[in-house]
C-alpha positions, 0 to 999 in steps of 0.5 A: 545487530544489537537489541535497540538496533533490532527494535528499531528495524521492527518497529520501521517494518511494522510501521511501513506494512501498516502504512500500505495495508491502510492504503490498499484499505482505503482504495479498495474497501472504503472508495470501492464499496463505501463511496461507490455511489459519489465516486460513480459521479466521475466518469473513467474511461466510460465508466464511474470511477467507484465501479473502476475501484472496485473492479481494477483500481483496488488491483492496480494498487494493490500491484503498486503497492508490492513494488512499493514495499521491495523498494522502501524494504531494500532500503530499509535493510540497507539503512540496518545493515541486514542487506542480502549481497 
């Protein structure tokens, strides 16, 4: 893999963790402790939806998130050539 090639393959890698970690920020820091209060307003399953972040949706995003990342990472190993066969 040349050096430009491998830059690129980095910089896609970095660029995709920063994406999913600033999701899972979101869910479970900003909607499950900073608008907890507002988000409670709307009603899940009988319970207010920052408390359902906070206790289950910040888990349920965060397995997503997982998923997510093998997916978008095999392909991002097949578009570079660096694939395991």
């Amino acid at each position: 893999m040349s050096k430009s090639n491998a830059d690129a393959y980095w910089q896609a890698n970095i660029r995709l963790v920063l994406i999913l970690l600033a999701i899972w920020f979101l869910v479970s820091y900003v909607f499950g402790i900073m608008l907890v209060e507002p988000l409670n307003h709307i009603r899940l399953g009988g319970m207010g939806l920052g408390l359902w972040f906070a206790q289950q949706g910040s888990i349920y995003v965060f397995l997503i998130l997982i998923f997510v990342y093998a997916k978008r990472m095999n392909a991002l190993d097949r578009r570079f050539d660096v694939h395991e066969d």
